[in-house]
Every structure is written in structure tokens, then in C-alpha cells.
Backbone as XML, in Angstrom:
<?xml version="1.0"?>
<chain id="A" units="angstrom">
  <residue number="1" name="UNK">
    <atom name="N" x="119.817" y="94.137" z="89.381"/>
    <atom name="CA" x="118.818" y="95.190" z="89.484"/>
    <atom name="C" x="119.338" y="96.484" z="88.864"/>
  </residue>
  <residue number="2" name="UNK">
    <atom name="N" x="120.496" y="96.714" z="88.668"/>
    <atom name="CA" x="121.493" y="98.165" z="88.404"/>
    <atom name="C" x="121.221" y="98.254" z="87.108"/>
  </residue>
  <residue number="3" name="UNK">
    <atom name="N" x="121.535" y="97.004" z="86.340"/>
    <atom name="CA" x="121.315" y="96.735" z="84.917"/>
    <atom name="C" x="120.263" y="97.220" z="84.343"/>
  </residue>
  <residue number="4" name="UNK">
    <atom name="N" x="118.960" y="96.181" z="85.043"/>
    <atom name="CA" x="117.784" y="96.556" z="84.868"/>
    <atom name="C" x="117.068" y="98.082" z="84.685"/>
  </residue>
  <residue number="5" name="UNK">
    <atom name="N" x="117.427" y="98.710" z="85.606"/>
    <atom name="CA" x="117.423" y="100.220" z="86.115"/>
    <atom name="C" x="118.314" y="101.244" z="84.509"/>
  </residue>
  <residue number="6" name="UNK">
    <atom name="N" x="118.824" y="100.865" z="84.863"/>
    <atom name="CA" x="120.201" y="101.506" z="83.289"/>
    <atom name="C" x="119.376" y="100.949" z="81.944"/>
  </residue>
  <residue number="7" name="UNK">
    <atom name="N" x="118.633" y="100.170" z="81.923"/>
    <atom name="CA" x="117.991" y="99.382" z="80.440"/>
    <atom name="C" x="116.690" y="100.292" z="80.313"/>
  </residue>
  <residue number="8" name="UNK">
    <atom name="N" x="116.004" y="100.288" z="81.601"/>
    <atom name="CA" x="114.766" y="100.883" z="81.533"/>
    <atom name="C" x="115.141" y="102.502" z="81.351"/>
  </residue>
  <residue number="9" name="UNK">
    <atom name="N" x="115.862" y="103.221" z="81.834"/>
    <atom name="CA" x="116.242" y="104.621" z="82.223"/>
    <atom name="C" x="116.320" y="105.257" z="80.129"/>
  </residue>
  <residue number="10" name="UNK">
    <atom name="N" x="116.956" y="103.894" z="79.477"/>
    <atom name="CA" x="117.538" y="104.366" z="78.479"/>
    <atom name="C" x="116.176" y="103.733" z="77.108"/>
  </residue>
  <residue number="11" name="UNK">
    <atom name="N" x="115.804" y="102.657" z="77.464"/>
    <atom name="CA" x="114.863" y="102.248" z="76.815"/>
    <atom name="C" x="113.552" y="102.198" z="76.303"/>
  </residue>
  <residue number="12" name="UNK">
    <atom name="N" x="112.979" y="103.168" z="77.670"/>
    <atom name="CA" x="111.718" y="103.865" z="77.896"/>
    <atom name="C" x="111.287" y="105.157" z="78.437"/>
  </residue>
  <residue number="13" name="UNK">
    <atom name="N" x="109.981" y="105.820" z="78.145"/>
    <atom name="CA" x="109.837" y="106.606" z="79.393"/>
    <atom name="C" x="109.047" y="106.306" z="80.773"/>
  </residue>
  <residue number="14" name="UNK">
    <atom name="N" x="109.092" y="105.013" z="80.495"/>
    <atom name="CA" x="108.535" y="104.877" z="81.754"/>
    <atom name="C" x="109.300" y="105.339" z="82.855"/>
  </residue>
  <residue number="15" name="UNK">
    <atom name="N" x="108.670" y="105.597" z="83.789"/>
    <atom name="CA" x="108.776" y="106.111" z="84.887"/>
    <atom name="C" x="108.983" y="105.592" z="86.219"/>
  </residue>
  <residue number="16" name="UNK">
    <atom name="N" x="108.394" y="104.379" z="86.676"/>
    <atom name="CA" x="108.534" y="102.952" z="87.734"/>
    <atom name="C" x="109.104" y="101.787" z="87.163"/>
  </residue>
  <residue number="17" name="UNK">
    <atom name="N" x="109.645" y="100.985" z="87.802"/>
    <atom name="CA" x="110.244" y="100.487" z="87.315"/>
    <atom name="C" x="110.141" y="99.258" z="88.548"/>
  </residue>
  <residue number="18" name="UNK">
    <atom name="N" x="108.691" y="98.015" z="88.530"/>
    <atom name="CA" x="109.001" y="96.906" z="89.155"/>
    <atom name="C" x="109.813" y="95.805" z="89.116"/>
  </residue>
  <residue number="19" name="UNK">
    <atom name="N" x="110.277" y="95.628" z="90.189"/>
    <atom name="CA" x="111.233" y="94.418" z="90.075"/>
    <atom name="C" x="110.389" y="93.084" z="90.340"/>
  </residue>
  <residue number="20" name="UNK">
    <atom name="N" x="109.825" y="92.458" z="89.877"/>
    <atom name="CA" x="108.844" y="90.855" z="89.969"/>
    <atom name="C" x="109.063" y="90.133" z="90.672"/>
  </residue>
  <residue number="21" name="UNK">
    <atom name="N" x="110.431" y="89.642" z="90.467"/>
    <atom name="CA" x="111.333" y="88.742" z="91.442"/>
    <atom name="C" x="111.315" y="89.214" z="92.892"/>
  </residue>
  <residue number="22" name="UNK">
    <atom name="N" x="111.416" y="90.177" z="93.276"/>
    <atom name="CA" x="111.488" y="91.040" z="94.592"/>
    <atom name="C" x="109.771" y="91.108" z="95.451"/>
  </residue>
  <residue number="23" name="UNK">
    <atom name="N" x="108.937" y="91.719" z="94.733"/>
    <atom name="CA" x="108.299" y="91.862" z="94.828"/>
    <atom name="C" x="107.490" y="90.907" z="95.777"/>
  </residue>
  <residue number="24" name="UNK">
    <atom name="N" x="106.432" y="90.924" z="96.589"/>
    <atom name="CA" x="105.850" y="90.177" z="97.197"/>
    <atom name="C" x="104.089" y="90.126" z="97.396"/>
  </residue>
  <residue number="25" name="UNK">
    <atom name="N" x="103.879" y="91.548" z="96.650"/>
    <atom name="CA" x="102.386" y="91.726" z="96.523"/>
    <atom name="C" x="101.924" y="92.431" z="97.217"/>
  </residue>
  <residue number="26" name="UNK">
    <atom name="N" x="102.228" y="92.962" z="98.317"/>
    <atom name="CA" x="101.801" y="93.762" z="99.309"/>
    <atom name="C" x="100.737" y="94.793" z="99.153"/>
  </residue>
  <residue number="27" name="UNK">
    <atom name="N" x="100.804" y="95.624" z="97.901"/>
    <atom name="CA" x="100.201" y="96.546" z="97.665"/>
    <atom name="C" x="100.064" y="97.613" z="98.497"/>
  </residue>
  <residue number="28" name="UNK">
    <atom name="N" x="101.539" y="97.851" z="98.748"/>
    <atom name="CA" x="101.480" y="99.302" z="99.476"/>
    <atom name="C" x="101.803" y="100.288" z="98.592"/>
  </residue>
  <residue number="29" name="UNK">
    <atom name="N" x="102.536" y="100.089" z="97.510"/>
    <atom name="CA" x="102.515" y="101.020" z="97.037"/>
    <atom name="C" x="101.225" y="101.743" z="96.260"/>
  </residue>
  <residue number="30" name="UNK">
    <atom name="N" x="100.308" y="100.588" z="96.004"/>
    <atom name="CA" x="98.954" y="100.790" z="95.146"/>
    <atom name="C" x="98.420" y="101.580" z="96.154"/>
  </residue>
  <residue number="31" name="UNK">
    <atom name="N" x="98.348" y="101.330" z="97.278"/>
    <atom name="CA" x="97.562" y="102.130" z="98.319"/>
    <atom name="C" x="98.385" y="103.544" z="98.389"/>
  </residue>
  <residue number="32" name="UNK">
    <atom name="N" x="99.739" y="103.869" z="98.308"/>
    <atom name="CA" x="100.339" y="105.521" z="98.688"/>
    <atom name="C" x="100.354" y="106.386" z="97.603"/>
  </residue>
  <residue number="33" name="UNK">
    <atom name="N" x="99.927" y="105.442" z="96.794"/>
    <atom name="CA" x="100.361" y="106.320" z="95.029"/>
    <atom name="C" x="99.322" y="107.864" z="94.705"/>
  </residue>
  <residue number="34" name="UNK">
    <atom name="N" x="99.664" y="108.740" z="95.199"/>
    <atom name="CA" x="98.937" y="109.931" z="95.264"/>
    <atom name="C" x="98.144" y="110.460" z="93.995"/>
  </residue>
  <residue number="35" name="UNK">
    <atom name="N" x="98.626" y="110.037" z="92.793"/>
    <atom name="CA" x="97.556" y="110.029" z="91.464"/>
    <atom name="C" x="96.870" y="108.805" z="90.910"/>
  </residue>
  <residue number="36" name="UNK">
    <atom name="N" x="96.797" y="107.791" z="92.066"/>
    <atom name="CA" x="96.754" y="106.423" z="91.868"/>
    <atom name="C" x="96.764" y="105.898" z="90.198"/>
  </residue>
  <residue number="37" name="UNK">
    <atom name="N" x="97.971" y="105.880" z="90.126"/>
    <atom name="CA" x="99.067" y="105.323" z="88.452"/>
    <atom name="C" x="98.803" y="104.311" z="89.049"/>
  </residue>
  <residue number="38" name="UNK">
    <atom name="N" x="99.119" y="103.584" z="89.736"/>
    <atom name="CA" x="99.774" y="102.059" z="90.457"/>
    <atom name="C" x="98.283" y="101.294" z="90.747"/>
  </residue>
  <residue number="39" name="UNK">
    <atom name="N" x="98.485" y="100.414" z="89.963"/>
    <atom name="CA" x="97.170" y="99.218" z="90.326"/>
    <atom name="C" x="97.878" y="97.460" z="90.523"/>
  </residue>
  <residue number="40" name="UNK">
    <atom name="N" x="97.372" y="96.842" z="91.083"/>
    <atom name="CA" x="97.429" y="95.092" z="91.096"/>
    <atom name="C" x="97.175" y="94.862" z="89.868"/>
  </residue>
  <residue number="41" name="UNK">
    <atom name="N" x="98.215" y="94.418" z="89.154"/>
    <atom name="CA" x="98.158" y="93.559" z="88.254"/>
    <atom name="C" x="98.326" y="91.907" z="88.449"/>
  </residue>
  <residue number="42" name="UNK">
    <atom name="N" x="97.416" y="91.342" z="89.000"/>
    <atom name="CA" x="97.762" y="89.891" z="89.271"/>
    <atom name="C" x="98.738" y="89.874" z="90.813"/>
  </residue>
  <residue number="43" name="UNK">
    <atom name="N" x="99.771" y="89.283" z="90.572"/>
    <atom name="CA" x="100.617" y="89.624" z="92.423"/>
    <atom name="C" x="101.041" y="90.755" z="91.829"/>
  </residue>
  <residue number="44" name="UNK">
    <atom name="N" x="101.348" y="91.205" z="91.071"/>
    <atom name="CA" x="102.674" y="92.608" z="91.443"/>
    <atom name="C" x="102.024" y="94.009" z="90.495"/>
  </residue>
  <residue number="45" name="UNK">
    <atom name="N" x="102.119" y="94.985" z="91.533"/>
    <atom name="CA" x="102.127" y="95.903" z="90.832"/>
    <atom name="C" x="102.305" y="96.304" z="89.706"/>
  </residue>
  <residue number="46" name="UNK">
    <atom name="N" x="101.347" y="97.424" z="88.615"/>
    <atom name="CA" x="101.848" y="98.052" z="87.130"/>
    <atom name="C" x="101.707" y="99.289" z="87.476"/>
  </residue>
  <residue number="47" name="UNK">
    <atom name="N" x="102.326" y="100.079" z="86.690"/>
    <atom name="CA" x="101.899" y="101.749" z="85.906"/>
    <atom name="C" x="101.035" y="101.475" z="85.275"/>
  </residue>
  <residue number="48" name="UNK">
    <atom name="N" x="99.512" y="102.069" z="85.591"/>
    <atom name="CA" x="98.431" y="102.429" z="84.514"/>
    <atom name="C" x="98.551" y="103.354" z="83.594"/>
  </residue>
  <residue number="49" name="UNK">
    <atom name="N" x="99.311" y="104.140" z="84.251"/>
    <atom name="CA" x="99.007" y="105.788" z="83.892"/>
    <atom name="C" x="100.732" y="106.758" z="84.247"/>
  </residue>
  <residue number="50" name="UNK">
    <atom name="N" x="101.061" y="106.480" z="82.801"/>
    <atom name="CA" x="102.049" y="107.086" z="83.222"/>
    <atom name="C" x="102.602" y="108.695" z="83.426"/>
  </residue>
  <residue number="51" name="UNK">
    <atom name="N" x="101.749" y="109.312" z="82.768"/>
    <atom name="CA" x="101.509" y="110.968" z="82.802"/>
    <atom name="C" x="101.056" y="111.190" z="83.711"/>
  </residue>
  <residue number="52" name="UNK">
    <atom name="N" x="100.189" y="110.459" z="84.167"/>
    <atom name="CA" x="99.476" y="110.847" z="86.254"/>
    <atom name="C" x="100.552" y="110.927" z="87.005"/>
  </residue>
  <residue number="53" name="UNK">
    <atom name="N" x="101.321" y="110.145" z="86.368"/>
    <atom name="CA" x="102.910" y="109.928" z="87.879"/>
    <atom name="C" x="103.389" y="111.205" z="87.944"/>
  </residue>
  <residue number="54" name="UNK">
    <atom name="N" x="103.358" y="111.436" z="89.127"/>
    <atom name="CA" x="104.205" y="112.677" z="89.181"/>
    <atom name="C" x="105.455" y="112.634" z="90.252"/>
  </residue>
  <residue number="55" name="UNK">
    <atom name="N" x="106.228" y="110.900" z="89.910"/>
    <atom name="CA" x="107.223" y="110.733" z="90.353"/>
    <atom name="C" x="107.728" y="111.343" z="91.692"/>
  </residue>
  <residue number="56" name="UNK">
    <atom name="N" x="106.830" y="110.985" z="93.051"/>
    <atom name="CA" x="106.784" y="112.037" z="94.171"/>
    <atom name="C" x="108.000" y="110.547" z="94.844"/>
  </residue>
  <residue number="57" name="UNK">
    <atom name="N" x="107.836" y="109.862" z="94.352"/>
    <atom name="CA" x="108.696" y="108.702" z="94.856"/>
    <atom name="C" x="108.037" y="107.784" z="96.591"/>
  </residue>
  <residue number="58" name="UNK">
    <atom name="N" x="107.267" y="108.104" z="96.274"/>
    <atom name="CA" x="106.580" y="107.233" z="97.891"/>
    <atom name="C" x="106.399" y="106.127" z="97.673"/>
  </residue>
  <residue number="59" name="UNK">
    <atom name="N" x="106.164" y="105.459" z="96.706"/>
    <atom name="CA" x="106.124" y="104.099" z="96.210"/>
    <atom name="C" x="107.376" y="103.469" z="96.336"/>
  </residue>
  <residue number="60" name="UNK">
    <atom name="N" x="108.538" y="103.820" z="95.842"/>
    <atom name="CA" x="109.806" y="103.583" z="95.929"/>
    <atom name="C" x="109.822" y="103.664" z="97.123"/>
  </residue>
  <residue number="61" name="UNK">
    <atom name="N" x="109.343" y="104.461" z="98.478"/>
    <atom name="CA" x="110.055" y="104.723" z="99.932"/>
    <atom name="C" x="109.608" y="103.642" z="100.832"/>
  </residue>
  <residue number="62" name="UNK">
    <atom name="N" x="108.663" y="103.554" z="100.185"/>
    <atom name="CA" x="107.548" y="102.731" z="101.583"/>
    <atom name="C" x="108.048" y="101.411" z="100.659"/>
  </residue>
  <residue number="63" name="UNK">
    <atom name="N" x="108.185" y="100.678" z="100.101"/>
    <atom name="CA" x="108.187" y="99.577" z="99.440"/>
    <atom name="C" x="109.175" y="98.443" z="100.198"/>
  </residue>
  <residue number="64" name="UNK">
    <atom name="N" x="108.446" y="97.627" z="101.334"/>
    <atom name="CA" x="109.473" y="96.991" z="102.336"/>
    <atom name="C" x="110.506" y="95.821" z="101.665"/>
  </residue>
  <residue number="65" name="UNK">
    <atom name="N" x="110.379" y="95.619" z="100.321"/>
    <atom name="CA" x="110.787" y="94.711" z="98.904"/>
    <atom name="C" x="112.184" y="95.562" z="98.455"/>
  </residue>
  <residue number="66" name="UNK">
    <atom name="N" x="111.805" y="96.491" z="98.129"/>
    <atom name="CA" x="113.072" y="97.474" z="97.266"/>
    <atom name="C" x="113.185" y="97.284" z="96.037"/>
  </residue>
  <residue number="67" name="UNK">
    <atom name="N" x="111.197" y="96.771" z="95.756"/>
    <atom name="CA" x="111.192" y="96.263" z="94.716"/>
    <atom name="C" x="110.514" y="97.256" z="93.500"/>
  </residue>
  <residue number="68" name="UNK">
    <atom name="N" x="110.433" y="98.520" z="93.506"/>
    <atom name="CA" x="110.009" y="99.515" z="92.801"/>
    <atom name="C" x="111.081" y="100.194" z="92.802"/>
  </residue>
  <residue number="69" name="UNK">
    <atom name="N" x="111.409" y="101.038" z="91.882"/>
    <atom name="CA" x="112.330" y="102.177" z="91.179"/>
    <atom name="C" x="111.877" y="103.236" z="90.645"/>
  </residue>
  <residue number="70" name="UNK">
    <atom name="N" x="112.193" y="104.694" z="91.051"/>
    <atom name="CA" x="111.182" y="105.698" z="89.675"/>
    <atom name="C" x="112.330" y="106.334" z="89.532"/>
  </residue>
  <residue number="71" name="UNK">
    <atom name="N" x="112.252" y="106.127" z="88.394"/>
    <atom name="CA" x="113.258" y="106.616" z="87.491"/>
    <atom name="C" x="113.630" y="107.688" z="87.443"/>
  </residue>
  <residue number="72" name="UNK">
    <atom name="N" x="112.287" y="108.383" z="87.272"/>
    <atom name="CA" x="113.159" y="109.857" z="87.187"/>
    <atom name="C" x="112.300" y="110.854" z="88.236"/>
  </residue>
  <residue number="73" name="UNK">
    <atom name="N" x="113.186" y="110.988" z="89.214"/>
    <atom name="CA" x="112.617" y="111.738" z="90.641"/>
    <atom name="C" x="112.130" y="113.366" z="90.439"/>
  </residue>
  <residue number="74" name="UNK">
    <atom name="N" x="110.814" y="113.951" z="90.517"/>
    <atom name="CA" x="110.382" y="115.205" z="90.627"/>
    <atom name="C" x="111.704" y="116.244" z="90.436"/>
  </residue>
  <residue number="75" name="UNK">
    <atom name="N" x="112.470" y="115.731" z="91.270"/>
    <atom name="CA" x="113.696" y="117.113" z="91.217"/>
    <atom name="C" x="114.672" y="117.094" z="90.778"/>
  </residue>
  <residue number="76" name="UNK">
    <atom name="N" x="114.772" y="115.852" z="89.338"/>
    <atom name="CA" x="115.601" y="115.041" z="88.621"/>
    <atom name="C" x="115.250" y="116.242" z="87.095"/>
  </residue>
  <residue number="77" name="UNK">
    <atom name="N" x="113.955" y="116.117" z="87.296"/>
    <atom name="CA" x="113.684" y="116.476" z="85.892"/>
    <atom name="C" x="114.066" y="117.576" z="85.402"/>
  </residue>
  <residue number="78" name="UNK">
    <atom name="N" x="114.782" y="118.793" z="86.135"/>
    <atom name="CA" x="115.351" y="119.577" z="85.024"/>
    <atom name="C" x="114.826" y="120.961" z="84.102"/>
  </residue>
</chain>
């Protein structure tokens, strides 16, 4: 997962970062996502919208999987 995290951080701007394997479908994060970015894609969560994110990280908190990542946290950015 560290890897993963370090590939995406450097490879994209995306911003979330699901883990598939982990994941279980729950859709809690689709439900807390405060600019609702986050939709069901099939079982697992996507980023629709990645400029809506405003990386508040609740998706990452509540996620009982540990299967979301945001990359770059509100008070990261600098």
C-alpha cells in the first residue's frame, strides 16, 4: 500500500487514492464526501471530480477498510 501511495503522490494529481483490494463497498465514504467528488463506481468507490475535493480527509477517517488515501491533506498544501 506505501508503494502504491509514493506512485500515485508522484505520478498524478490526483488526490484519493482507492485501494480495490481493501475495499469492501460500503459507501461511506460516498455518503461523507462534503463536495460529493466520491461516487460508486461498480463495488468501489471513484473521484468524479477532482477540483471539488477539497481534501478535508473524512473519507480517509471514516473508511472502516483503510482503504482510501488523500494524498494531499488541506494543511499539506502549502
Amino acid at each position: 500500500m506505501l508503494a502504491l501511495v509514493e506512485q500515485a503522490r508522484t505520478d498524478s494529481d490526483e488526490r484519493i487514492l482507492v485501494y480495490d483490494p481493501w475495499c469492501k463497498g460500503c459507501a461511506i465514504c460516498v455518503d461523507v464526501c462534503p463536495p460529493d467528488c466520491l461516487e460508486m463506481s461498480g463495488p468501489v468507490p471513484r473521484l468524479v471530480d477532482s477540483d471539488a475535493c477539497t481534501s478535508c480527509g473524512m473519507c480517509e477517517y471514516l473508511c472502516p477498510d483503510f482503504a482510501i488515501v488523500v494524498l494531499q491533506l488541506r494543511w499539506q498544501k502549502g
